[in-house]
PyMOL Python script that loads the backbone (N, CA, C, O; Angstrom):
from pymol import cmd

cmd.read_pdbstr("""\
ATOM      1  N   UNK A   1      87.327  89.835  80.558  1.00  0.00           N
ATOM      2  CA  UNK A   1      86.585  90.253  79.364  1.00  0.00           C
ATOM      3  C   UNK A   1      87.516  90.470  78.174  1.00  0.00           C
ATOM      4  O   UNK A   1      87.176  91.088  77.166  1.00  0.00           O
ATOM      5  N   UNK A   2      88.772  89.891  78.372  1.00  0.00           N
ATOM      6  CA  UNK A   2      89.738  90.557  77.201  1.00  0.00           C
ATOM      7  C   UNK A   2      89.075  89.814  75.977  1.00  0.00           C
ATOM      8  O   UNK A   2      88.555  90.454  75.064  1.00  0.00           O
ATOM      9  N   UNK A   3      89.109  88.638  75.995  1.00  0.00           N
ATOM     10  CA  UNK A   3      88.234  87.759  75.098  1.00  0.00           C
ATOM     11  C   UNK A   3      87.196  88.150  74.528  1.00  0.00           C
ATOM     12  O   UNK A   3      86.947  87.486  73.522  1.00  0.00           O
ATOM     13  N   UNK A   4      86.115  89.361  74.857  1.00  0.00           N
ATOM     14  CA  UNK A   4      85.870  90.210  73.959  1.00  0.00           C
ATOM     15  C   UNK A   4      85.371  90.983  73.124  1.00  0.00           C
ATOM     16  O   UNK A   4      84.283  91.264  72.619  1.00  0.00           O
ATOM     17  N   UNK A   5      86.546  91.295  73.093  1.00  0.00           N
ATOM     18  CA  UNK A   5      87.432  92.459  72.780  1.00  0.00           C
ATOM     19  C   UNK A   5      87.227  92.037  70.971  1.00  0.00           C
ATOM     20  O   UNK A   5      87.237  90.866  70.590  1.00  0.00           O
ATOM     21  N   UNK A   6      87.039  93.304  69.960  1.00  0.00           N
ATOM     22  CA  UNK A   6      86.957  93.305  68.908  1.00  0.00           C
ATOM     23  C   UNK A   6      87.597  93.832  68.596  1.00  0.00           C
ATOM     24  O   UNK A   6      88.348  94.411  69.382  1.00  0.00           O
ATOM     25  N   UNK A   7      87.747  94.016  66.842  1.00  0.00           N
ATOM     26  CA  UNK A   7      88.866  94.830  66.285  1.00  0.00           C
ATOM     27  C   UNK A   7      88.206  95.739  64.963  1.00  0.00           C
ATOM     28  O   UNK A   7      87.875  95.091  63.970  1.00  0.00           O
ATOM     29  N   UNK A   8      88.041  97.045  64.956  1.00  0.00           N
ATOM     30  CA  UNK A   8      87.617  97.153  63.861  1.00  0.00           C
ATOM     31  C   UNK A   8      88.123  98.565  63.311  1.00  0.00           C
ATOM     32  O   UNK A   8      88.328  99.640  63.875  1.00  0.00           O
ATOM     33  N   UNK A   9      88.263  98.074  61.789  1.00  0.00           N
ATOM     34  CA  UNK A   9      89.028  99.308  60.572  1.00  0.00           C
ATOM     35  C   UNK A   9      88.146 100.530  60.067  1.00  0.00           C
ATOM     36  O   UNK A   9      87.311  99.913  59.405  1.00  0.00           O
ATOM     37  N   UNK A  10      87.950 101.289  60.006  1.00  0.00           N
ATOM     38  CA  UNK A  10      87.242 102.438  60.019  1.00  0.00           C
ATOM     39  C   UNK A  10      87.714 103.488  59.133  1.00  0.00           C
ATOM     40  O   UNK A  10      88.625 104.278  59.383  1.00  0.00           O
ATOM     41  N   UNK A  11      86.777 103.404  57.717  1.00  0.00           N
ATOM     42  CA  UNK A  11      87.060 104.881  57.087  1.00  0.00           C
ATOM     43  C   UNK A  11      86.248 105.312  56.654  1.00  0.00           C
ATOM     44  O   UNK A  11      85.343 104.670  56.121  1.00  0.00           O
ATOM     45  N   UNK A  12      86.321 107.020  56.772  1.00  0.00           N
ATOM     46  CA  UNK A  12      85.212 107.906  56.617  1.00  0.00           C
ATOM     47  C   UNK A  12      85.598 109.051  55.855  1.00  0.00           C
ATOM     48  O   UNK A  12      86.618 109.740  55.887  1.00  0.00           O
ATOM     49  N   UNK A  13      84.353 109.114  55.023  1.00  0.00           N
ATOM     50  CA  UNK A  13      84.803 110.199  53.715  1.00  0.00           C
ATOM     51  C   UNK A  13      83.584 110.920  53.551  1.00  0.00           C
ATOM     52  O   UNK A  13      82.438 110.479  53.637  1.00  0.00           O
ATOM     53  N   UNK A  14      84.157 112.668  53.179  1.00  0.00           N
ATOM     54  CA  UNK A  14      82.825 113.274  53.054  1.00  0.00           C
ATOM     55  C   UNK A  14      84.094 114.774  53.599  1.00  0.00           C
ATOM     56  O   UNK A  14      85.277 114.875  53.272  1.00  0.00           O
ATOM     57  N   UNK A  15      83.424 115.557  54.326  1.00  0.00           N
ATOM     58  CA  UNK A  15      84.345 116.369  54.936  1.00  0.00           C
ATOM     59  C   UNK A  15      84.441 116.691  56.497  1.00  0.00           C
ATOM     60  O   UNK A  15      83.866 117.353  57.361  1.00  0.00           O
ATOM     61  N   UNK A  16      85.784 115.603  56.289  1.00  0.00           N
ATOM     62  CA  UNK A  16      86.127 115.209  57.710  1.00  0.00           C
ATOM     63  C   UNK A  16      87.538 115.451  57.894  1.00  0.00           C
ATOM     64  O   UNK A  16      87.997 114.747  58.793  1.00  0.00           O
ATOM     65  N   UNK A  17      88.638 116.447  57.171  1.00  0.00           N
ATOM     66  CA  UNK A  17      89.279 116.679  57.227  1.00  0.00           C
ATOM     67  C   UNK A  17      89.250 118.596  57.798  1.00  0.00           C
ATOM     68  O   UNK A  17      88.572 119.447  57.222  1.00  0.00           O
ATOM     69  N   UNK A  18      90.077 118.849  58.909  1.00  0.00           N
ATOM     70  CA  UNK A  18      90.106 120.079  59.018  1.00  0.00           C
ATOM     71  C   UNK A  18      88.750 121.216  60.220  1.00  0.00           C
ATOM     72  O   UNK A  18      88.511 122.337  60.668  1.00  0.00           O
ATOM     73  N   UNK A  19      88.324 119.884  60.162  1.00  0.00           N
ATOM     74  CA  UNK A  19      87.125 120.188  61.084  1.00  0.00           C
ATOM     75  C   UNK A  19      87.180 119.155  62.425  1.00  0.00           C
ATOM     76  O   UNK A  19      86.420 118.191  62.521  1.00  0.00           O
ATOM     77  N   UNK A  20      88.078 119.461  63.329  1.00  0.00           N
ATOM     78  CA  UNK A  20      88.622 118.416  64.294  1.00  0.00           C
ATOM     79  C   UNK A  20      88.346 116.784  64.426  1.00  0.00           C
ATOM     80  O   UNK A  20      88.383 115.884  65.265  1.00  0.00           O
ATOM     81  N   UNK A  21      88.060 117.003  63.098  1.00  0.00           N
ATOM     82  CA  UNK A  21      87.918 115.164  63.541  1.00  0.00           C
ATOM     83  C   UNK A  21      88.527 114.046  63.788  1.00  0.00           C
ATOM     84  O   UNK A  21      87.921 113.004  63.539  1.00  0.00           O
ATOM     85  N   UNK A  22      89.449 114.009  64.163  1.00  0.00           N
ATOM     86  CA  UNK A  22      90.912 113.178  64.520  1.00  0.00           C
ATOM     87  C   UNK A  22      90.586 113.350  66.528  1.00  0.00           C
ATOM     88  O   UNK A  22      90.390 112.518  67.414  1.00  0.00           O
ATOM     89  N   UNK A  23      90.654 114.483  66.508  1.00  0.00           N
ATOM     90  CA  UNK A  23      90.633 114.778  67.599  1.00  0.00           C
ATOM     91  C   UNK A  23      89.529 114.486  68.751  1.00  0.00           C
ATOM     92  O   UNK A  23      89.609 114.178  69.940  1.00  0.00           O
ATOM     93  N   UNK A  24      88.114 114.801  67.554  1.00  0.00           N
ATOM     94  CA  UNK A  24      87.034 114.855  68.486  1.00  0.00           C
ATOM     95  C   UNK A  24      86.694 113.291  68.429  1.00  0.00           C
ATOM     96  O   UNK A  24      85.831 112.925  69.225  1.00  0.00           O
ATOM     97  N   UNK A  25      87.223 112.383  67.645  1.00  0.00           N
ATOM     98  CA  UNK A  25      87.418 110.604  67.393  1.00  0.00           C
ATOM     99  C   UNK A  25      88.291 110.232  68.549  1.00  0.00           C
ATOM    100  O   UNK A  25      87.879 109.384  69.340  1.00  0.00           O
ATOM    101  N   UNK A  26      89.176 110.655  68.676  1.00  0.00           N
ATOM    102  CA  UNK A  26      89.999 110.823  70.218  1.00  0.00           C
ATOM    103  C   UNK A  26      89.121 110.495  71.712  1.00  0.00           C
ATOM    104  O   UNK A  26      88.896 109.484  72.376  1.00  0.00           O
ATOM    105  N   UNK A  27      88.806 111.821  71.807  1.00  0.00           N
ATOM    106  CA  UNK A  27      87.624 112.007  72.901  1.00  0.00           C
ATOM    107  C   UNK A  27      86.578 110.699  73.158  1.00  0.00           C
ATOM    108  O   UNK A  27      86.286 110.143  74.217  1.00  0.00           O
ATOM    109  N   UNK A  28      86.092 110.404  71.663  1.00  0.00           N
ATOM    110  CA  UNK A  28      84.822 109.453  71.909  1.00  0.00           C
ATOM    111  C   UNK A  28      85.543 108.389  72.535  1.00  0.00           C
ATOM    112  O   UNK A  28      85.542 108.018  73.709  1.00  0.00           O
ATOM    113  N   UNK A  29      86.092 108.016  71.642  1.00  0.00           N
ATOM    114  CA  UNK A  29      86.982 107.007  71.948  1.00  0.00           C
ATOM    115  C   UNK A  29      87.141 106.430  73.508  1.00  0.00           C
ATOM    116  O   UNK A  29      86.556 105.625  74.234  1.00  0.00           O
ATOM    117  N   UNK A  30      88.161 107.231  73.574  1.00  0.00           N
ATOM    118  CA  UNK A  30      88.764 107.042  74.935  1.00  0.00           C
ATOM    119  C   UNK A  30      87.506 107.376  75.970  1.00  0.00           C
ATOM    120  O   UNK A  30      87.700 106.961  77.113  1.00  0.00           O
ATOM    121  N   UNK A  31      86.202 108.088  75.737  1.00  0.00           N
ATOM    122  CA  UNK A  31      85.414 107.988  76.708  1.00  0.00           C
ATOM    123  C   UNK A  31      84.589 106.846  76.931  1.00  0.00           C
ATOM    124  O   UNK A  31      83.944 106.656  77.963  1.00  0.00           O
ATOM    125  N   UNK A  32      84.628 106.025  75.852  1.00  0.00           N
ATOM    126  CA  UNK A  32      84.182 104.848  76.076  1.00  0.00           C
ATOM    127  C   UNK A  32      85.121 103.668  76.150  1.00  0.00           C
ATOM    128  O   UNK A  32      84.584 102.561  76.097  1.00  0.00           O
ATOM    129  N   UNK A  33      86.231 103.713  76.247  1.00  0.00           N
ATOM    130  CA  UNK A  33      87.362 103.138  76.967  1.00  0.00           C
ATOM    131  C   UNK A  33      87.808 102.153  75.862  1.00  0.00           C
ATOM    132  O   UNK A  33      88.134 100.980  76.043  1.00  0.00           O
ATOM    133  N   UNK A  34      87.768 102.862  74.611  1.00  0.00           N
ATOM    134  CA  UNK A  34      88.252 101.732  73.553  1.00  0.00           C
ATOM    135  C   UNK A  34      89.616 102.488  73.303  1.00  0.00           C
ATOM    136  O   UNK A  34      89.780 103.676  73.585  1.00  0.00           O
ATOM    137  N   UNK A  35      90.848 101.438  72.584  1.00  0.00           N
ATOM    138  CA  UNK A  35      91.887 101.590  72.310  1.00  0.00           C
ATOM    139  C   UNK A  35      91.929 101.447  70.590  1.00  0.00           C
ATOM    140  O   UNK A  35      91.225 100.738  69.871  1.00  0.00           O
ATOM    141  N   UNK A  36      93.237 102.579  70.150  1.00  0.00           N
ATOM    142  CA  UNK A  36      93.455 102.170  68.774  1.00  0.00           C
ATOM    143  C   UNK A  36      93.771 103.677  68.535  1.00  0.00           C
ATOM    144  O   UNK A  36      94.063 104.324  69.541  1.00  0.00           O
ATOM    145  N   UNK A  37      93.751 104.321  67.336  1.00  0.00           N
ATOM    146  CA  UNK A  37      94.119 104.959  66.568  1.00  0.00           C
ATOM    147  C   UNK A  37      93.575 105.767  65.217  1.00  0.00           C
ATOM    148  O   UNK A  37      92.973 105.206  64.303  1.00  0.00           O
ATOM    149  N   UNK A  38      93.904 107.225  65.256  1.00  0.00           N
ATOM    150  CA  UNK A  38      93.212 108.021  63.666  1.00  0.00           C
ATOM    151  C   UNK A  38      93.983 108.867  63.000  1.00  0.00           C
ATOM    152  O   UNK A  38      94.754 109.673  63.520  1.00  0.00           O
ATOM    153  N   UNK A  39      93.763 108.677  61.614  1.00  0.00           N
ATOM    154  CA  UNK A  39      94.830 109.153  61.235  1.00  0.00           C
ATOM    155  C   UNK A  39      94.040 109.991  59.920  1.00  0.00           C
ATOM    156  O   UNK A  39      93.031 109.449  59.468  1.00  0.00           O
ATOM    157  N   UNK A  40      94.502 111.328  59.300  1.00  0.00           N
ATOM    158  CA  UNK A  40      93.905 111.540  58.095  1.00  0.00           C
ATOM    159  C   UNK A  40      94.626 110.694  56.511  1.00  0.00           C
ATOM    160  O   UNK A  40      95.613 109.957  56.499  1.00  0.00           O
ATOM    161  N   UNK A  41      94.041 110.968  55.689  1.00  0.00           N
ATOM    162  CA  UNK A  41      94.768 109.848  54.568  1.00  0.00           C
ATOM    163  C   UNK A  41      94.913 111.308  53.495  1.00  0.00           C
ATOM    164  O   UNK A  41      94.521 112.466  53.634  1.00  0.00           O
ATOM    165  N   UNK A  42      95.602 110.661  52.494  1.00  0.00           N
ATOM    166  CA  UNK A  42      96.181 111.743  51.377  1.00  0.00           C
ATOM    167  C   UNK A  42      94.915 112.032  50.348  1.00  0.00           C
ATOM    168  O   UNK A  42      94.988 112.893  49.470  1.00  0.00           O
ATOM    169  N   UNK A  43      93.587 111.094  50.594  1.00  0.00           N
ATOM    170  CA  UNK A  43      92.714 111.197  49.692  1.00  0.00           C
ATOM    171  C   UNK A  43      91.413 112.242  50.599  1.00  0.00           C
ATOM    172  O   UNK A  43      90.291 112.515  50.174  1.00  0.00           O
ATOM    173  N   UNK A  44      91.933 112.595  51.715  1.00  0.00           N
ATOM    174  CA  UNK A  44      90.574 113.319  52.090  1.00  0.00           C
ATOM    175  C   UNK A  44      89.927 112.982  52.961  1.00  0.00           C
ATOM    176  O   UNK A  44      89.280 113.764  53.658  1.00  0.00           O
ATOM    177  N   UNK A  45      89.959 111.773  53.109  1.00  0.00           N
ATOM    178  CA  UNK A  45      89.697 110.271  54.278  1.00  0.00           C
ATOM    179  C   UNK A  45      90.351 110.580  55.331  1.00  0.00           C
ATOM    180  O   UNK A  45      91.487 111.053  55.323  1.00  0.00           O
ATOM    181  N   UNK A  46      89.421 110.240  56.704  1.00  0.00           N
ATOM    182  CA  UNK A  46      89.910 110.035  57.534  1.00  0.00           C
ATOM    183  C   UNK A  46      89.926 108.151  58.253  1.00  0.00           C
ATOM    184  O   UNK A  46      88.892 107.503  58.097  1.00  0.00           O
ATOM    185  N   UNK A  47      91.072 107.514  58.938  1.00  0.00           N
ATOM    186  CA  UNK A  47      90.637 106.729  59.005  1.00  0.00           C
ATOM    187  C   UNK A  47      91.518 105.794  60.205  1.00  0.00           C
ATOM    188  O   UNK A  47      92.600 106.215  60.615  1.00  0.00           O
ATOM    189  N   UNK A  48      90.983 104.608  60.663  1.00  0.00           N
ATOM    190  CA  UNK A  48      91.019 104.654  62.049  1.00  0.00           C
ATOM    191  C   UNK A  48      91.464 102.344  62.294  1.00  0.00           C
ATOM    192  O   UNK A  48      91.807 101.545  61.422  1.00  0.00           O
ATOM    193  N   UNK A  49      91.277 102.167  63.428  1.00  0.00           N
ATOM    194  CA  UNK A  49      91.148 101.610  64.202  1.00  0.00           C
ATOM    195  C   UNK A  49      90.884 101.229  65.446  1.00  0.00           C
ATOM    196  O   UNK A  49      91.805 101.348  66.254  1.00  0.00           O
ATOM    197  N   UNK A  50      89.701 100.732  65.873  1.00  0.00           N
ATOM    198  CA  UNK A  50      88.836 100.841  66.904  1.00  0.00           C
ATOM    199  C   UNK A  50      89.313  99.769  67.630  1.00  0.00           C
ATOM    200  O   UNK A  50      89.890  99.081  66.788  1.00  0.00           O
ATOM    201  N   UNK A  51      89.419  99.157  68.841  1.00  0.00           N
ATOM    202  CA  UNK A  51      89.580  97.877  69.797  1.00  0.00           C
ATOM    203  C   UNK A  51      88.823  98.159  70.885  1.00  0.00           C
ATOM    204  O   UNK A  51      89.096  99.073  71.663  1.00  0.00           O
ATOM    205  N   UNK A  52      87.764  97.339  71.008  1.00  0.00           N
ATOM    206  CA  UNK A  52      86.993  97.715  72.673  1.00  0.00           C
ATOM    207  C   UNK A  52      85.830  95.971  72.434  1.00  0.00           C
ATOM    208  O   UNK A  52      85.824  94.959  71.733  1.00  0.00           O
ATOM    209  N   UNK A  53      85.196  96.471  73.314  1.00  0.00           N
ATOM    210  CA  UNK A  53      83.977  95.770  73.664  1.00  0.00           C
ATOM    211  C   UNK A  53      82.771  96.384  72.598  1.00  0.00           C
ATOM    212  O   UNK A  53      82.642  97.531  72.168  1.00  0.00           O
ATOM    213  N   UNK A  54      81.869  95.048  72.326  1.00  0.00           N
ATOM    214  CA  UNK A  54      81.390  95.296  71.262  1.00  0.00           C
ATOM    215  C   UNK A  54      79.951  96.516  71.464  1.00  0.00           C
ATOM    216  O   UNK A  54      79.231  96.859  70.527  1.00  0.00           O
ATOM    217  N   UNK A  55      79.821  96.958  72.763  1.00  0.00           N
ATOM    218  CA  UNK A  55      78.515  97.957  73.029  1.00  0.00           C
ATOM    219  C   UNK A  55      79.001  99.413  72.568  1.00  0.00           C
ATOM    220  O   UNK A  55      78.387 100.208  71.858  1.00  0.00           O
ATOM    221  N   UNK A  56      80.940  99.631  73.471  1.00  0.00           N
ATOM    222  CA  UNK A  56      81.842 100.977  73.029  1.00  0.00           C
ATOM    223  C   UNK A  56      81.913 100.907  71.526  1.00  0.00           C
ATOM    224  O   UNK A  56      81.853 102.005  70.972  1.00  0.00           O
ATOM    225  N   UNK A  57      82.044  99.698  70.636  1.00  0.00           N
ATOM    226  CA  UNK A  57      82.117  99.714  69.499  1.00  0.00           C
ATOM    227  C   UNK A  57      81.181 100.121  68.708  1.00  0.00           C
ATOM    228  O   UNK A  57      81.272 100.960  67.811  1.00  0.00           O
ATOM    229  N   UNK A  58      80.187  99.463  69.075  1.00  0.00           N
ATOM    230  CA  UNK A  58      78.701 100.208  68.198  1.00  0.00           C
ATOM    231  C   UNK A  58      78.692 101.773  68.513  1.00  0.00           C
ATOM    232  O   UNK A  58      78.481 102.425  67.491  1.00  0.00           O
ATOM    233  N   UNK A  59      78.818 102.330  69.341  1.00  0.00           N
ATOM    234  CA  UNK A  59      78.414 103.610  70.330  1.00  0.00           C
ATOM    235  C   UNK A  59      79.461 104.299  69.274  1.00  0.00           C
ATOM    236  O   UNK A  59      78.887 105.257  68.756  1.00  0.00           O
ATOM    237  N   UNK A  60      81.055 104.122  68.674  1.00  0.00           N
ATOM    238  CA  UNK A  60      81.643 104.971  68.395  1.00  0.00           C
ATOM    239  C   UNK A  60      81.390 104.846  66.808  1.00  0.00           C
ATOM    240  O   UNK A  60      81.753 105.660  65.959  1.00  0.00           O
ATOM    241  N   UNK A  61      80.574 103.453  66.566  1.00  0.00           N
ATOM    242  CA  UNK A  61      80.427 103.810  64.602  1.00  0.00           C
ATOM    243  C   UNK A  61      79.559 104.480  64.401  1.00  0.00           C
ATOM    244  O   UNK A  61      79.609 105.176  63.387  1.00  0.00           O
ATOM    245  N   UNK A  62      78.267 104.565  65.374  1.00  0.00           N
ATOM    246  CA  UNK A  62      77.193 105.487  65.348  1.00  0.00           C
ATOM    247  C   UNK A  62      77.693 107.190  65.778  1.00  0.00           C
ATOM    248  O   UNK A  62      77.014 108.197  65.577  1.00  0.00           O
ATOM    249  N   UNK A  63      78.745 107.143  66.266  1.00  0.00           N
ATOM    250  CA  UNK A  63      79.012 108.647  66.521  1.00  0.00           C
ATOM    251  C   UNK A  63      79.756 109.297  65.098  1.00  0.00           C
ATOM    252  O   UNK A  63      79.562 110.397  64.581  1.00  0.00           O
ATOM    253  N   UNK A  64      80.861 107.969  64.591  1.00  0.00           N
ATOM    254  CA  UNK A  64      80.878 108.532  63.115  1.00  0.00           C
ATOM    255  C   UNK A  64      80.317 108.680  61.804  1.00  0.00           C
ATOM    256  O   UNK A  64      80.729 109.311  60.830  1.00  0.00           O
ATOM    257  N   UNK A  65      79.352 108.012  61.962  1.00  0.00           N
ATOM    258  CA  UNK A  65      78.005 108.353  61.177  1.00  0.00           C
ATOM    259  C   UNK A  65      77.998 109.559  60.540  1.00  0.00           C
ATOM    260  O   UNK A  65      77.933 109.751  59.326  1.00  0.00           O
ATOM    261  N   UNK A  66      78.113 110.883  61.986  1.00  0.00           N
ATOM    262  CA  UNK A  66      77.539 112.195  61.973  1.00  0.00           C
ATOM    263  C   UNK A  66      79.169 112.711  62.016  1.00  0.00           C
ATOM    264  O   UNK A  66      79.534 113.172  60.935  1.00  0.00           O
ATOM    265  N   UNK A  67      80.039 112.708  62.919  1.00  0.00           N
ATOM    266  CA  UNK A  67      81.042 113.659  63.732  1.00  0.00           C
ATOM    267  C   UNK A  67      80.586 114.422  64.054  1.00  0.00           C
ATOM    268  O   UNK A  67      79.377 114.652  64.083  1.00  0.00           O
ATOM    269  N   UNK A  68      82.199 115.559  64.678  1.00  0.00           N
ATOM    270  CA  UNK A  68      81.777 116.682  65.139  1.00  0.00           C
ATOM    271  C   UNK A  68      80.573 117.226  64.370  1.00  0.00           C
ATOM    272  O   UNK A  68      79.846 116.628  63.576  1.00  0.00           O
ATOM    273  N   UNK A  69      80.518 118.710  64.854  1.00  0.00           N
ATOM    274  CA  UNK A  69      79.652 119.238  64.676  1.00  0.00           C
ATOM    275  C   UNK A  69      79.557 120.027  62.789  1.00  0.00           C
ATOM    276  O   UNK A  69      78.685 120.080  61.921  1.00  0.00           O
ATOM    277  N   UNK A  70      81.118 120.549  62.935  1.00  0.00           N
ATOM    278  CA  UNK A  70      81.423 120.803  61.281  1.00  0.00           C
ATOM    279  C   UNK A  70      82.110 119.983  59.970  1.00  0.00           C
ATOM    280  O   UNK A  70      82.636 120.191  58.877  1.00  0.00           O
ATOM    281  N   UNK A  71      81.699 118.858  60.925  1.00  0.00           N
ATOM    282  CA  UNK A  71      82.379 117.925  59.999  1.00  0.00           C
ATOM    283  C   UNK A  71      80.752 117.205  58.925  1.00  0.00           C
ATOM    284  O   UNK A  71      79.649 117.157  59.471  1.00  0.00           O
ATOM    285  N   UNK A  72      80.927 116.797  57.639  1.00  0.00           N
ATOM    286  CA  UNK A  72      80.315 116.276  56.669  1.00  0.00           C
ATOM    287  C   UNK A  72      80.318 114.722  56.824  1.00  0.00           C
ATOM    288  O   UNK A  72      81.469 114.595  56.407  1.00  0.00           O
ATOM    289  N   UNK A  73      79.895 113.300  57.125  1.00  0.00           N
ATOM    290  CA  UNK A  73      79.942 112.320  56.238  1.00  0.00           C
ATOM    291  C   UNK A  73      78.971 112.099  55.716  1.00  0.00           C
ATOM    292  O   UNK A  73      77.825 112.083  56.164  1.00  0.00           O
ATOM    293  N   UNK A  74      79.595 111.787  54.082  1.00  0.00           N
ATOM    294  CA  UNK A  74      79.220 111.296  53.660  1.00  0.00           C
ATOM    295  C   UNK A  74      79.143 109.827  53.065  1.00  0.00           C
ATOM    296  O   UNK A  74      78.335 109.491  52.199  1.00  0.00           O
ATOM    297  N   UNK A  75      80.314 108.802  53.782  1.00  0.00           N
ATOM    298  CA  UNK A  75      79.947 107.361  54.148  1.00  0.00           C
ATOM    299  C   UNK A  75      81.071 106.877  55.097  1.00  0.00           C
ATOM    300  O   UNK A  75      82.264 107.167  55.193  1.00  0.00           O
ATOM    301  N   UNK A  76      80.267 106.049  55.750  1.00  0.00           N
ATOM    302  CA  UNK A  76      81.348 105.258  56.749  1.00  0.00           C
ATOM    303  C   UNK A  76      81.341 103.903  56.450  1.00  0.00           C
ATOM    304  O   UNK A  76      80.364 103.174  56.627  1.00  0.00           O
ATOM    305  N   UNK A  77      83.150 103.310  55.688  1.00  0.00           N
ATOM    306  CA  UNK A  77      83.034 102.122  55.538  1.00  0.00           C
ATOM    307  C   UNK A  77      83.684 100.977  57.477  1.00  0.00           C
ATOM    308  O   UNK A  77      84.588 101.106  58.301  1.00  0.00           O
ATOM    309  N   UNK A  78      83.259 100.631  57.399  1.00  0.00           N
ATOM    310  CA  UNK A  78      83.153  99.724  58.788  1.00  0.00           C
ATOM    311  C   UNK A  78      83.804  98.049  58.804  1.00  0.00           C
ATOM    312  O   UNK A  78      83.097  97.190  58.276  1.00  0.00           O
ATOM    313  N   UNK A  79      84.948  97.691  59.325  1.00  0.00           N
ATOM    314  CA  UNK A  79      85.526  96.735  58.475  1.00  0.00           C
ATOM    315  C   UNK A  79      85.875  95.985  59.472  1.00  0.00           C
ATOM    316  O   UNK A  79      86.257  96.743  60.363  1.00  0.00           O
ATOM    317  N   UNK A  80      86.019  93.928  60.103  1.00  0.00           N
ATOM    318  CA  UNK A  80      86.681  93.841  61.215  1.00  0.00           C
ATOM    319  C   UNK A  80      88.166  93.843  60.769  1.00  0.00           C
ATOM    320  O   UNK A  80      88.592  93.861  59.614  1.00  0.00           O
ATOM    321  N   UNK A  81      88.692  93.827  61.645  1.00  0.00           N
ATOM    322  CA  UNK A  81      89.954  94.259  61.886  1.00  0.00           C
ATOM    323  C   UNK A  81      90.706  92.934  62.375  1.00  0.00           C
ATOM    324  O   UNK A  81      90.393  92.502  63.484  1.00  0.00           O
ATOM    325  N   UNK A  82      91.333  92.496  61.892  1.00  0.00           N
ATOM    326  CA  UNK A  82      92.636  91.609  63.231  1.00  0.00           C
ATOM    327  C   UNK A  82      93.821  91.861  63.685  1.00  0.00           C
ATOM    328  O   UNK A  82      94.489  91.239  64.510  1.00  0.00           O
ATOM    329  N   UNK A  83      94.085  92.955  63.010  1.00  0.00           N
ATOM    330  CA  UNK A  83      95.584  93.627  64.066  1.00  0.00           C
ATOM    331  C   UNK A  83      95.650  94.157  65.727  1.00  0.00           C
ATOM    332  O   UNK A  83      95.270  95.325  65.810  1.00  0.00           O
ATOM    333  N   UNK A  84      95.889  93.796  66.526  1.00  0.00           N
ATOM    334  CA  UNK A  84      95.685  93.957  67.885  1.00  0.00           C
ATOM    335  C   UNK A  84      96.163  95.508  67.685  1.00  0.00           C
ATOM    336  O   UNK A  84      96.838  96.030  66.798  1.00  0.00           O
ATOM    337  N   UNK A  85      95.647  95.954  68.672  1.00  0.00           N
ATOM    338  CA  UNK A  85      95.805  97.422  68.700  1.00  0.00           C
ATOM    339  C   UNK A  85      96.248  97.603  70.103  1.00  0.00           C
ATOM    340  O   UNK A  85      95.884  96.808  70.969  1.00  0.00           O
ATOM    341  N   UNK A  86      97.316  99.002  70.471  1.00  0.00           N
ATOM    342  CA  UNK A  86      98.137  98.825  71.343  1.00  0.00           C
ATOM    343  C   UNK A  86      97.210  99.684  72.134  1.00  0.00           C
ATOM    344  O   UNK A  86      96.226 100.184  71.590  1.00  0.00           O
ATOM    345  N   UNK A  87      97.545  99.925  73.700  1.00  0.00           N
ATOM    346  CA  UNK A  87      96.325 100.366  74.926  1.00  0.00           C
ATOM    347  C   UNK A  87      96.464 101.928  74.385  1.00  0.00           C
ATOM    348  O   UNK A  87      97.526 102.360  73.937  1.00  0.00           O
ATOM    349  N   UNK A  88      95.467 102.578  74.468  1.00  0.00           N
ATOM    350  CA  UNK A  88      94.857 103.792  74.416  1.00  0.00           C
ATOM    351  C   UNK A  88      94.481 104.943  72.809  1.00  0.00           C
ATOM    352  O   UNK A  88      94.799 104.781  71.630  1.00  0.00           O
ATOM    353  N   UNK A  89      94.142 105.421  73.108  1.00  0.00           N
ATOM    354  CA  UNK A  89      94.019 105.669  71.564  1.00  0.00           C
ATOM    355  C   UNK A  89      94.511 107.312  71.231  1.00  0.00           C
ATOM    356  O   UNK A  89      94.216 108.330  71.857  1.00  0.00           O
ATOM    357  N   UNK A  90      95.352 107.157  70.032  1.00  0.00           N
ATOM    358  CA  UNK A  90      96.324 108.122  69.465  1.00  0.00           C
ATOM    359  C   UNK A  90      95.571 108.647  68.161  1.00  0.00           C
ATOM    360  O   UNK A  90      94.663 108.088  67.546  1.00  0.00           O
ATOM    361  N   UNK A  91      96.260 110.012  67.870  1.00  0.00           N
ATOM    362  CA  UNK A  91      95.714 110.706  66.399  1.00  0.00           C
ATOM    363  C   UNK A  91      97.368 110.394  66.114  1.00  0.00           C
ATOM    364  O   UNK A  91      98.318 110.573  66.876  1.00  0.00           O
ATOM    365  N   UNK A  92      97.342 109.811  64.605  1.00  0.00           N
ATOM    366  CA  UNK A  92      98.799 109.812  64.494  1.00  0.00           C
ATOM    367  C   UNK A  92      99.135 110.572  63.521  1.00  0.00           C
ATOM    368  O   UNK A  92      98.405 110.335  62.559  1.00  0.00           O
ATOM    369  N   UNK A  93     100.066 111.561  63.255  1.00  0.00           N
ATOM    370  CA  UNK A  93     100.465 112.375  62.424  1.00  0.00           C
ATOM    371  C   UNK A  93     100.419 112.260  60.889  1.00  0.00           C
ATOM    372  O   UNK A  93     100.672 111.124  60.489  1.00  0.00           O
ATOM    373  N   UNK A  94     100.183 113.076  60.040  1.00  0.00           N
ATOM    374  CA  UNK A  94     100.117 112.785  58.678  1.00  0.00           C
ATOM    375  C   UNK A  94     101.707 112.460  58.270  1.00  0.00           C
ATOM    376  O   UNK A  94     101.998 112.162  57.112  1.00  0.00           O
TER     377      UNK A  94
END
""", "prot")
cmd.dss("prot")
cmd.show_as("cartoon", "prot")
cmd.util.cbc("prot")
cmd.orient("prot")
């Protein structure tokens, strides 16, 4: 099934900084067995890269829709991606 396998860029703005969302993007993530990476940005943004199968993929843009529980969005831009993304998924430091 590596073949696939999608790639997609992910940023979300609203208030999603400070309210675990790196973290709780983590969790989804990896519970649906996609690989890649989140990171916060200097503008307020949080923002990402997704790699999985395209059902884990839908499942985790619909979870950022909302986030956690104290987190705000107010839009999720959704982008494909072609950078291969390395196995498992990381919050990477500001």
């Amino acid at each position: 099934m590596e073949g696939m396998r999608k790639s997609y860029r992910f940023v979300v703005t609203g208030r999603v900084q400070g309210v675990f969302f790196r973290q709780s993007t983590r969790q989804q993530a990896l519970r649906l067995g996609l690989d890649g990476w989140v990171r916060n940005r200097e503008d307020g943004a949080v923002e990402g890269v997704a790699c999985g199968a395209g059902p884990a993929l839908a499942a985790l843009r619909q979870w950022l829709g909302h986030g956690p529980p104290a987190a705000r969005v107010d839009a999720l831009d959704w982008q494909p991606a072609p950078d291969p993304v390395q196995a498992g998924f990381e919050v990477l430091r500001d």
